[in-house]
PDB file of N, CA, C and O in Angstrom, chain B, residues numbered from 101:
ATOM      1  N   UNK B 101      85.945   1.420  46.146  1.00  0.00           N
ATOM      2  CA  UNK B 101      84.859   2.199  45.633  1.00  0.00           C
ATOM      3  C   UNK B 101      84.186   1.414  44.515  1.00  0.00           C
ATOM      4  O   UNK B 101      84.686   0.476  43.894  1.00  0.00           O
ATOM      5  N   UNK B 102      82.779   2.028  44.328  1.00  0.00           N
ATOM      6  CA  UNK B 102      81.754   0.812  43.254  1.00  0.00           C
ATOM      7  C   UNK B 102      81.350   1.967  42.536  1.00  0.00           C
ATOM      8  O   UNK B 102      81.571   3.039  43.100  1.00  0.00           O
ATOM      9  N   UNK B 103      80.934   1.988  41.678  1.00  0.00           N
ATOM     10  CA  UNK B 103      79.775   2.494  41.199  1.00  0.00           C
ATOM     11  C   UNK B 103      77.937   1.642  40.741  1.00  0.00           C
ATOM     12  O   UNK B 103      77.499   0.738  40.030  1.00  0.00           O
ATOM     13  N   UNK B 104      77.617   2.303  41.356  1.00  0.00           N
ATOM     14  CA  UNK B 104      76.301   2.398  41.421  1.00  0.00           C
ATOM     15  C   UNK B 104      75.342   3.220  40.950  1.00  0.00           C
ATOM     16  O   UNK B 104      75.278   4.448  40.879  1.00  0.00           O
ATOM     17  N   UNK B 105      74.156   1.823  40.447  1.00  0.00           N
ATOM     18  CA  UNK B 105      73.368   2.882  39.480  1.00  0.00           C
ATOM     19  C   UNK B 105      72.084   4.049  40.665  1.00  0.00           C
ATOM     20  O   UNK B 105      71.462   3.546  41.601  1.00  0.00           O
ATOM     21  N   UNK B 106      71.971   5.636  40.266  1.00  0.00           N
ATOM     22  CA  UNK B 106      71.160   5.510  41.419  1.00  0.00           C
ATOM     23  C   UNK B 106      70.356   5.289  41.861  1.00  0.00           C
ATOM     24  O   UNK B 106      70.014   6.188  42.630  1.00  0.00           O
ATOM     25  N   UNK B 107      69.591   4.320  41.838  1.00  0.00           N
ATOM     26  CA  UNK B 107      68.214   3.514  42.004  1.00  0.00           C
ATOM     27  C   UNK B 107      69.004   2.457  42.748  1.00  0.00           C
ATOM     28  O   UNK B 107      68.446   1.425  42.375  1.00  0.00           O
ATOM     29  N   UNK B 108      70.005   2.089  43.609  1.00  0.00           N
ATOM     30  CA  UNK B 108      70.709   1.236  44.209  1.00  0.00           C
ATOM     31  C   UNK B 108      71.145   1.534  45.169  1.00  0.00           C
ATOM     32  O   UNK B 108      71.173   2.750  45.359  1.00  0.00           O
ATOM     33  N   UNK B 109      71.639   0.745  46.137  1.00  0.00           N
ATOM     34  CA  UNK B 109      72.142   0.676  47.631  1.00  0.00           C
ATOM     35  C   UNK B 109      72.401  -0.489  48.043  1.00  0.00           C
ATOM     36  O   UNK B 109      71.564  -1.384  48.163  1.00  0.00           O
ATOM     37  N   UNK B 110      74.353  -0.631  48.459  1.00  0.00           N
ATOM     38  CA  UNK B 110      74.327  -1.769  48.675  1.00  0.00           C
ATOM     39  C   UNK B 110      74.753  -1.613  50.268  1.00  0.00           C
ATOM     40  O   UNK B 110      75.177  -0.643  50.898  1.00  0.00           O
ATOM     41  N   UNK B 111      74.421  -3.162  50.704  1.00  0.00           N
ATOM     42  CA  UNK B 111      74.171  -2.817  52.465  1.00  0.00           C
ATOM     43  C   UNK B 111      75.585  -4.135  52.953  1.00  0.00           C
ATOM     44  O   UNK B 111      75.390  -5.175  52.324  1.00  0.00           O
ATOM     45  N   UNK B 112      76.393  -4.190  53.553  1.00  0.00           N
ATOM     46  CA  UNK B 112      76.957  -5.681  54.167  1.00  0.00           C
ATOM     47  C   UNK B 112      76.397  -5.745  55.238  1.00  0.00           C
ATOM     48  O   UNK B 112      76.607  -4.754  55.937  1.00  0.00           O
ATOM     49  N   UNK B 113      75.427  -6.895  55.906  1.00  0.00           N
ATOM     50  CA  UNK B 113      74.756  -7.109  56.887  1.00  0.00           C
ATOM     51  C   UNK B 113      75.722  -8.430  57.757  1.00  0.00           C
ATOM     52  O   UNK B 113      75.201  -8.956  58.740  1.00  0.00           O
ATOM     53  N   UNK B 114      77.078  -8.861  57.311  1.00  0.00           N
ATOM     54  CA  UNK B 114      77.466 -10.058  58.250  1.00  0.00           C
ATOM     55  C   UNK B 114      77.697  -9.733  60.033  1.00  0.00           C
ATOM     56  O   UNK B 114      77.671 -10.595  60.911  1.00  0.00           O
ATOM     57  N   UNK B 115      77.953  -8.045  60.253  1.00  0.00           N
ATOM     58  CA  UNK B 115      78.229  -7.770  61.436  1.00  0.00           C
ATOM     59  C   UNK B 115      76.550  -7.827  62.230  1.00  0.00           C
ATOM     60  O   UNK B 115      76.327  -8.189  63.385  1.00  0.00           O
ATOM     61  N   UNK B 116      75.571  -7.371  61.245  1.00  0.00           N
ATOM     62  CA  UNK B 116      74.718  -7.123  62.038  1.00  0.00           C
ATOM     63  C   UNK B 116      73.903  -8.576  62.089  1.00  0.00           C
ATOM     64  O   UNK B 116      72.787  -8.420  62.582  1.00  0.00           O
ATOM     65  N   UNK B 117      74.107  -9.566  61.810  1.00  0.00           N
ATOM     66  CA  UNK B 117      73.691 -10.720  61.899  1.00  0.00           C
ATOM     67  C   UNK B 117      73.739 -11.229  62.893  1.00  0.00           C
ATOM     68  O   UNK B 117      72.903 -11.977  63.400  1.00  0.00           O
ATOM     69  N   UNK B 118      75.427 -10.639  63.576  1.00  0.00           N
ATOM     70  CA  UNK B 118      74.976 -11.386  65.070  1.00  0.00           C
ATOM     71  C   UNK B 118      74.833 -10.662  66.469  1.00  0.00           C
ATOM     72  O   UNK B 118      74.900 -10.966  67.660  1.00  0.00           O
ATOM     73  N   UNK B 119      74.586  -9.460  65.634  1.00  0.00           N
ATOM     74  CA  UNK B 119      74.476  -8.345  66.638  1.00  0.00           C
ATOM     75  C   UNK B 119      73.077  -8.584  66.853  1.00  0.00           C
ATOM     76  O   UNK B 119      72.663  -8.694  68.007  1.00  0.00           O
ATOM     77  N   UNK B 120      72.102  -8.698  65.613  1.00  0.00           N
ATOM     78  CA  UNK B 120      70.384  -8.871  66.174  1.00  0.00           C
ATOM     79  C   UNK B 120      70.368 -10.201  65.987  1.00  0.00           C
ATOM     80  O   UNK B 120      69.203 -10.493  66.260  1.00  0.00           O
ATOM     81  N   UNK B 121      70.878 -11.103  65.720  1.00  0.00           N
ATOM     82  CA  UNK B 121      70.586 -12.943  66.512  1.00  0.00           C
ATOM     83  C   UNK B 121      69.486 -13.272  65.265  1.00  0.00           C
ATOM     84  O   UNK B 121      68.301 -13.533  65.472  1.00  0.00           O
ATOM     85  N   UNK B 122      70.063 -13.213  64.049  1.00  0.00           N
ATOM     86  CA  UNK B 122      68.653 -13.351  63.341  1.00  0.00           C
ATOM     87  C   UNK B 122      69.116 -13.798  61.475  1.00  0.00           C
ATOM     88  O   UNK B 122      70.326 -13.660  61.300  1.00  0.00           O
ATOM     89  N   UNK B 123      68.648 -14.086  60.694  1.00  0.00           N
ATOM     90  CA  UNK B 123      69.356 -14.143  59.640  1.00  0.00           C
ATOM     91  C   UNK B 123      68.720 -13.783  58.576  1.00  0.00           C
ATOM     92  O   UNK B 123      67.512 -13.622  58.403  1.00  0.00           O
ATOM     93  N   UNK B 124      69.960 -13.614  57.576  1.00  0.00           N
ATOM     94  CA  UNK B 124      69.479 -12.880  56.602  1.00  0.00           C
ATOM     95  C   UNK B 124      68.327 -12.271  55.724  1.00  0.00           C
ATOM     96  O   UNK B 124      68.397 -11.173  55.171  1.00  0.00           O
ATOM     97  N   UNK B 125      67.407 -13.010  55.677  1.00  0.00           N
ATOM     98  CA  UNK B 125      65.959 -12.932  55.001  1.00  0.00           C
ATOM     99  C   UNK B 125      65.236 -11.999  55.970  1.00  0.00           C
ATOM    100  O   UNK B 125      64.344 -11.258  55.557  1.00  0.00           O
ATOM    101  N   UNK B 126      65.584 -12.024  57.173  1.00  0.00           N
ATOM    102  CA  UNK B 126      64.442 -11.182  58.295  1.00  0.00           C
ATOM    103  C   UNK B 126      65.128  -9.732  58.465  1.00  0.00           C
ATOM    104  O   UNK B 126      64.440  -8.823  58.928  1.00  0.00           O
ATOM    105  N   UNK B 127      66.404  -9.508  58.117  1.00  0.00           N
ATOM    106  CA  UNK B 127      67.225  -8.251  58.055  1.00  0.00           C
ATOM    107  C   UNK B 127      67.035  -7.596  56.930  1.00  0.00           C
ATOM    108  O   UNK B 127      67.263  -6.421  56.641  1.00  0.00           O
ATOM    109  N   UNK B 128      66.472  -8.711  56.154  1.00  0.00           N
ATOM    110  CA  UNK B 128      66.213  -7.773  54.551  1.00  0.00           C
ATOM    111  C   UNK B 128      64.718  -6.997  54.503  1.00  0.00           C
ATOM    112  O   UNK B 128      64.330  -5.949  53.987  1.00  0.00           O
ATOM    113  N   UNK B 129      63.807  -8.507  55.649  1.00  0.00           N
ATOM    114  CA  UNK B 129      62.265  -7.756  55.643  1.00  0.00           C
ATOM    115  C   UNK B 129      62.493  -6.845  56.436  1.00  0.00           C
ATOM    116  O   UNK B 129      61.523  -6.103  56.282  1.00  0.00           O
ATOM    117  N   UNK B 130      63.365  -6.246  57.458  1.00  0.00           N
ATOM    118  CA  UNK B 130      63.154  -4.933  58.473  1.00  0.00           C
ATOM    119  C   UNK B 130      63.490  -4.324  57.666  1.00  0.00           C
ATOM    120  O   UNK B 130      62.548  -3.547  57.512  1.00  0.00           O
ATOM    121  N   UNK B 131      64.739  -3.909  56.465  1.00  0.00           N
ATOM    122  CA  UNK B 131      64.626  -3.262  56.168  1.00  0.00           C
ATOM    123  C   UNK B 131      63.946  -2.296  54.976  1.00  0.00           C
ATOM    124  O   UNK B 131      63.991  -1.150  54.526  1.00  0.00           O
ATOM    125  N   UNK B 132      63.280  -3.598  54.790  1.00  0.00           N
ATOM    126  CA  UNK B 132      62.087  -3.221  53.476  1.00  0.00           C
ATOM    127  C   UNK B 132      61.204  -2.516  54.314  1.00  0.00           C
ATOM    128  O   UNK B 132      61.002  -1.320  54.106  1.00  0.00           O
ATOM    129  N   UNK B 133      60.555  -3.224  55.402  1.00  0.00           N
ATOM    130  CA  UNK B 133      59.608  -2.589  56.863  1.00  0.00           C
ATOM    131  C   UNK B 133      60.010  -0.728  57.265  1.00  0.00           C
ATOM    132  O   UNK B 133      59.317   0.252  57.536  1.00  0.00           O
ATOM    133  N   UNK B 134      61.183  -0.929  57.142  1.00  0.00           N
ATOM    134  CA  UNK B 134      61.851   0.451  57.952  1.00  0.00           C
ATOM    135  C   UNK B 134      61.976   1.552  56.661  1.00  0.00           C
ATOM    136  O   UNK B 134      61.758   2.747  56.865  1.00  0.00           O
ATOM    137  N   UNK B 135      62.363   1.022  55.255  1.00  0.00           N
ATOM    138  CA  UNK B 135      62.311   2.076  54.289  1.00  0.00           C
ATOM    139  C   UNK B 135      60.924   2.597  53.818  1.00  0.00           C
ATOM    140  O   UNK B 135      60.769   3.649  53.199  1.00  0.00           O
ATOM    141  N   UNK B 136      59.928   1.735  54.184  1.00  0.00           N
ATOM    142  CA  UNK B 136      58.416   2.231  53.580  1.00  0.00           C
ATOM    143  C   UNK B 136      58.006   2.937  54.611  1.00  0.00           C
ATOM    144  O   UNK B 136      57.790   4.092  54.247  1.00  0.00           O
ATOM    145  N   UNK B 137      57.768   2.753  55.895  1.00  0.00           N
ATOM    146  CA  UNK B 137      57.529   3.479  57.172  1.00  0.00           C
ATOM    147  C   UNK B 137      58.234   4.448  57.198  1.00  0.00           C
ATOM    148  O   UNK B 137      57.600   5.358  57.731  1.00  0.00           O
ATOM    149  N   UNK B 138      59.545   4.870  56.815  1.00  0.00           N
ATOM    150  CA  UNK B 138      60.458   6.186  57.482  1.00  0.00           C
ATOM    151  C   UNK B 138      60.464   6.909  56.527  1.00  0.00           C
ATOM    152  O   UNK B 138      60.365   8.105  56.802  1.00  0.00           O
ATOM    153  N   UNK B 139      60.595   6.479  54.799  1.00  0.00           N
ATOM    154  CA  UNK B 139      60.683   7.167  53.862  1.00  0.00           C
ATOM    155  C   UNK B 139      59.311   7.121  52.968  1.00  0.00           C
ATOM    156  O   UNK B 139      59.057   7.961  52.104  1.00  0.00           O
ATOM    157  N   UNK B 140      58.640   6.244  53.232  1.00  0.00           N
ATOM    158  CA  UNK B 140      57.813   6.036  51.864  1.00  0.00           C
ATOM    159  C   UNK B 140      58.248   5.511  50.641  1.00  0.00           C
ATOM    160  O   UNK B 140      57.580   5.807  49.649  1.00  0.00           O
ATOM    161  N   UNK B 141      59.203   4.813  50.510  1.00  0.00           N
ATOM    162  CA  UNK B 141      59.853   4.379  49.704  1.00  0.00           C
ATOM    163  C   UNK B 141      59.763   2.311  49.494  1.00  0.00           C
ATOM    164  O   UNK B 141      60.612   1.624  50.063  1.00  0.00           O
ATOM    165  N   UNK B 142      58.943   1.831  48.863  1.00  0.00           N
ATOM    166  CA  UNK B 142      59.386   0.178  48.718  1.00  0.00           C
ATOM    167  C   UNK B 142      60.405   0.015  48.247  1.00  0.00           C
ATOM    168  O   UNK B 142      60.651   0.632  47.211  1.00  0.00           O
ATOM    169  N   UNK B 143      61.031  -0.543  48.602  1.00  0.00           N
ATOM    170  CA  UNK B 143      62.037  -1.514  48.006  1.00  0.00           C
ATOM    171  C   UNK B 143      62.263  -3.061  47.475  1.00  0.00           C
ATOM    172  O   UNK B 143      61.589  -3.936  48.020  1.00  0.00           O
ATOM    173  N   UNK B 144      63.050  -3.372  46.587  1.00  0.00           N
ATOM    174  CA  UNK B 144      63.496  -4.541  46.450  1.00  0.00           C
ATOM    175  C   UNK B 144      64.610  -4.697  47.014  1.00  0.00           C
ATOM    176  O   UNK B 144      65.537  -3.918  46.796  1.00  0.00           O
ATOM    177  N   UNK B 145      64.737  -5.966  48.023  1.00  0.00           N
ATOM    178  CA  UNK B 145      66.232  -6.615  48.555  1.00  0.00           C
ATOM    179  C   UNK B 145      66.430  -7.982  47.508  1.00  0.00           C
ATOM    180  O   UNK B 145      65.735  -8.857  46.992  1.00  0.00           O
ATOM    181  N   UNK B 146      67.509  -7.651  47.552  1.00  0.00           N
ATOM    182  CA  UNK B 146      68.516  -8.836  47.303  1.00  0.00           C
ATOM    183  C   UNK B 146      69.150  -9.276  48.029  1.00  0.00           C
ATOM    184  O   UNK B 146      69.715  -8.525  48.825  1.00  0.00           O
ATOM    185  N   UNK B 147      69.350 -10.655  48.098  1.00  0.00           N
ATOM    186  CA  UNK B 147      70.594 -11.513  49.375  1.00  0.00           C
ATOM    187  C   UNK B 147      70.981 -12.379  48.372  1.00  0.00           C
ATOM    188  O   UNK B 147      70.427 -12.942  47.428  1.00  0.00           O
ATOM    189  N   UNK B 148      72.490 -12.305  49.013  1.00  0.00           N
ATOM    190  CA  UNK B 148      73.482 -13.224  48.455  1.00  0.00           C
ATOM    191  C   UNK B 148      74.503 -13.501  48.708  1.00  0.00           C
ATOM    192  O   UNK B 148      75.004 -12.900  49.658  1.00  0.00           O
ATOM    193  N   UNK B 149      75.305 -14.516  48.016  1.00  0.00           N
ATOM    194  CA  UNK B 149      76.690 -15.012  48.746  1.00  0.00           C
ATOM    195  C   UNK B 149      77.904 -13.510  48.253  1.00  0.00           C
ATOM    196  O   UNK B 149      78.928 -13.164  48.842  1.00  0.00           O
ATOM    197  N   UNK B 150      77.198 -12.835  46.853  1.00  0.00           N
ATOM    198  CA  UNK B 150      78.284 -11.937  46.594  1.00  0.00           C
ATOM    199  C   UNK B 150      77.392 -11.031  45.890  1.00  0.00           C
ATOM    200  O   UNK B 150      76.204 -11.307  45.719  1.00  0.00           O
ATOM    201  N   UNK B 151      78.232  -9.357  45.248  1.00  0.00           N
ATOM    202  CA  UNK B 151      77.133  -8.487  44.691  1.00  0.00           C
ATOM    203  C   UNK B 151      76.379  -9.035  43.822  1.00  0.00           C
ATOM    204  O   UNK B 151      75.186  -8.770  43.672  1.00  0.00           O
ATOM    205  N   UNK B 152      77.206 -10.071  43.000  1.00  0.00           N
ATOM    206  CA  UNK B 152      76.880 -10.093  41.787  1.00  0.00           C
ATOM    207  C   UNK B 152      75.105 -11.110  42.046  1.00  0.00           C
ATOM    208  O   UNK B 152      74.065 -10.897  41.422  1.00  0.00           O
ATOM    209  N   UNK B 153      75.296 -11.994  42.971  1.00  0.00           N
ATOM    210  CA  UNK B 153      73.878 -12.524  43.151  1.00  0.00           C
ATOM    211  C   UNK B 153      73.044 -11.839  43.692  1.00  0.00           C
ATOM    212  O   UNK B 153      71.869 -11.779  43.328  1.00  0.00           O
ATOM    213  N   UNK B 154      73.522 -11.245  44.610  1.00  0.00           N
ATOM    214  CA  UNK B 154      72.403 -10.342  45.144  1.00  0.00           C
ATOM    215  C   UNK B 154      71.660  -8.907  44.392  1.00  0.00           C
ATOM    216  O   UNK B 154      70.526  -8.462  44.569  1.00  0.00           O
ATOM    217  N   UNK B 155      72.546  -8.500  43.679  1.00  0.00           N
ATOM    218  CA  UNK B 155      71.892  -7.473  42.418  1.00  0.00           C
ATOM    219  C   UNK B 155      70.806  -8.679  41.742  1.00  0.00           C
ATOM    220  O   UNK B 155      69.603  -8.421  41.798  1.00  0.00           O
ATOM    221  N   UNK B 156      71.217  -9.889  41.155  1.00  0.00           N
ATOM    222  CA  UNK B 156      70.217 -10.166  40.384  1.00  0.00           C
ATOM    223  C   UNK B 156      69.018 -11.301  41.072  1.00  0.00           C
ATOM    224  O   UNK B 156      68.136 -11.983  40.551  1.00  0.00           O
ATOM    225  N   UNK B 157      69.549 -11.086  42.707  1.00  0.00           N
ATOM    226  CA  UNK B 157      68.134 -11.678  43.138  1.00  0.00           C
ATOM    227  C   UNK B 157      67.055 -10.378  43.301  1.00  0.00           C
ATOM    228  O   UNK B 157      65.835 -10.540  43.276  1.00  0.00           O
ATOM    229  N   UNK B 158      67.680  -9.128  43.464  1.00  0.00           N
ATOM    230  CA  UNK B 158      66.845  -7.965  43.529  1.00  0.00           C
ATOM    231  C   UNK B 158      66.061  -7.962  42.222  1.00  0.00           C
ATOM    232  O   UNK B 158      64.833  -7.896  42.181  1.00  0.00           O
ATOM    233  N   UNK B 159      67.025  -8.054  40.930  1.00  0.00           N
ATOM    234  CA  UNK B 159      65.792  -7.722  39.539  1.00  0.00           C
ATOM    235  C   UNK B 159      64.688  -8.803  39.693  1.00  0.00           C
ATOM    236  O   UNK B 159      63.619  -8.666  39.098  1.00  0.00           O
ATOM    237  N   UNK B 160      64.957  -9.980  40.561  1.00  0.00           N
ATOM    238  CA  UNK B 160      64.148 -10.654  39.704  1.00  0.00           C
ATOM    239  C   UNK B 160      62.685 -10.879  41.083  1.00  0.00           C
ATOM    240  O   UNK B 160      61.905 -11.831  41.099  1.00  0.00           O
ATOM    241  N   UNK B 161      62.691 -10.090  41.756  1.00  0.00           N
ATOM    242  CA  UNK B 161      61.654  -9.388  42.625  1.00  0.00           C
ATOM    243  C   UNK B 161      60.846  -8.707  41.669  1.00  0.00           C
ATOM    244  O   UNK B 161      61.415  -8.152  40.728  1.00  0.00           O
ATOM    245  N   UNK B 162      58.974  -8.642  41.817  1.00  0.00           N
ATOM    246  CA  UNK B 162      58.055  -8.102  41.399  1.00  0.00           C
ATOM    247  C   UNK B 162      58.216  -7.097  42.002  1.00  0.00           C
ATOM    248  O   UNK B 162      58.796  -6.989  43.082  1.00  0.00           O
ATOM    249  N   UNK B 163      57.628  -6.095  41.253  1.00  0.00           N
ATOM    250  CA  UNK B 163      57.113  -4.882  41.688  1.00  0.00           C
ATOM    251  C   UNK B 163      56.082  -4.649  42.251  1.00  0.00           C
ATOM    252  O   UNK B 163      55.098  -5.103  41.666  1.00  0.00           O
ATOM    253  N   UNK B 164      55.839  -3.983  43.399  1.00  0.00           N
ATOM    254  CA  UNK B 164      56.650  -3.113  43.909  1.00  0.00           C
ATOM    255  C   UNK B 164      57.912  -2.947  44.323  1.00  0.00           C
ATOM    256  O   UNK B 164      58.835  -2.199  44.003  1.00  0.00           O
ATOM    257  N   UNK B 165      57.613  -4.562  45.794  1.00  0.00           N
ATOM    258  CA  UNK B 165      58.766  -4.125  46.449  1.00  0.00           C
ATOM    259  C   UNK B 165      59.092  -5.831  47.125  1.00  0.00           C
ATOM    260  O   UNK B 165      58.256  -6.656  46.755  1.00  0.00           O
ATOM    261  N   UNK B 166      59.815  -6.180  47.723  1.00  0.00           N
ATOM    262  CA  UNK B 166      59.689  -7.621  48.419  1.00  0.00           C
ATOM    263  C   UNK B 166      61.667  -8.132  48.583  1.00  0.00           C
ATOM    264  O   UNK B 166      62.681  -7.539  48.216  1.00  0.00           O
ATOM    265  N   UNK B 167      61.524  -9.049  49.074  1.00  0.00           N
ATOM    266  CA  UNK B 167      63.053  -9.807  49.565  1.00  0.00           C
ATOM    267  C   UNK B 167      62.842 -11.141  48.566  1.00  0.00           C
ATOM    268  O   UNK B 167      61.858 -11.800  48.232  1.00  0.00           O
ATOM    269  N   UNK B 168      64.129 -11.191  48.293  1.00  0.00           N
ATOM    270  CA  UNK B 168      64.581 -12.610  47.933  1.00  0.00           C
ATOM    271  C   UNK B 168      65.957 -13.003  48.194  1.00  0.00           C
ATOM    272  O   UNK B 168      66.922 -12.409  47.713  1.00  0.00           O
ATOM    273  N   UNK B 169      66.038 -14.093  49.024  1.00  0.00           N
ATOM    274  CA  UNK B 169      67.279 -14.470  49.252  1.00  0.00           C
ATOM    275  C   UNK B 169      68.051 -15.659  48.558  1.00  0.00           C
ATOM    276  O   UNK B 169      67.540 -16.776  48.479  1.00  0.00           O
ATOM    277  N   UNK B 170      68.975 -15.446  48.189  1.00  0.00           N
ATOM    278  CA  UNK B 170      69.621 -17.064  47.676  1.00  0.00           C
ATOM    279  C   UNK B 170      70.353 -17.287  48.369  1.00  0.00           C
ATOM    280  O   UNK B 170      70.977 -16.334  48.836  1.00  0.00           O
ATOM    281  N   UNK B 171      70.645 -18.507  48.767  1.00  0.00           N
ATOM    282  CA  UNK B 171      71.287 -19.391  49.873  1.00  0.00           C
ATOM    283  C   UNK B 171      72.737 -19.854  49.154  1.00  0.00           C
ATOM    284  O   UNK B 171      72.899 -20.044  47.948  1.00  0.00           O
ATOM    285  N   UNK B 172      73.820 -19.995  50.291  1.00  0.00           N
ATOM    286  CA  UNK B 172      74.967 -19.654  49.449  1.00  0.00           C
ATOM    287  C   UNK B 172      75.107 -20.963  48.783  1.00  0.00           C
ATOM    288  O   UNK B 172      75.725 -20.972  47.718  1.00  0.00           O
ATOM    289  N   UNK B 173      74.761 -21.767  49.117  1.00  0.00           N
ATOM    290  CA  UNK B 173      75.171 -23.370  48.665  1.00  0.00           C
ATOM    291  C   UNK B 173      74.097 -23.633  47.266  1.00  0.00           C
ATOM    292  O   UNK B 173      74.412 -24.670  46.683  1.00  0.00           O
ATOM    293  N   UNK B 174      73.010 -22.967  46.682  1.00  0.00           N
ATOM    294  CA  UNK B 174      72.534 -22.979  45.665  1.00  0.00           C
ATOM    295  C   UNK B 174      73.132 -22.825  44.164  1.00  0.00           C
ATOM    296  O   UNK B 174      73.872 -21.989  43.645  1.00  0.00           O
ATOM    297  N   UNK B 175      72.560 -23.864  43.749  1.00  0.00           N
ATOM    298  CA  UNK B 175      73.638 -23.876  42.171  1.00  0.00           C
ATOM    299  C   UNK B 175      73.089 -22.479  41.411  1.00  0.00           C
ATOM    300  O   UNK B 175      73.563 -22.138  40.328  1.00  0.00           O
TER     301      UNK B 175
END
């Protein structure tokens, strides 16, 4: 169990990576695509090798809404 702030949601996408044949950055834009269309809601994604990068590739996304991924081999 985590706690989370609620303005957050965290997702593990490694199963569905090779279930839709596709990688990470394009799983983050569907689901930025799929939360504004179904909910009305933008989002910021984060990608990363662990929470801790991927929370702070999310802050450091403009507002509104958008993806940023860091690649695991990046210093």
């Amino acid at each position: 169990m985590q706690a989370l702030p609620p303005t957050a949601a965290l997702v593990e996408l490694k199963g569905a990576l090779r279930y839709h044949g596709t990688d990470t950055r394009h799983l983050g834009e569907v689901l930025r695509v799929r939360s504004l269309s179904r909910l009305g809601v933008d989002v910021r994604v984060g990608i990363g090798s662990s929470i801790t990068v991927a929370a702070t590739a999310s802050a450091q996304v403009p507002q509104p809404g958008g993806v940023l991924a860091i690649a695991p081999d990046h210093p």
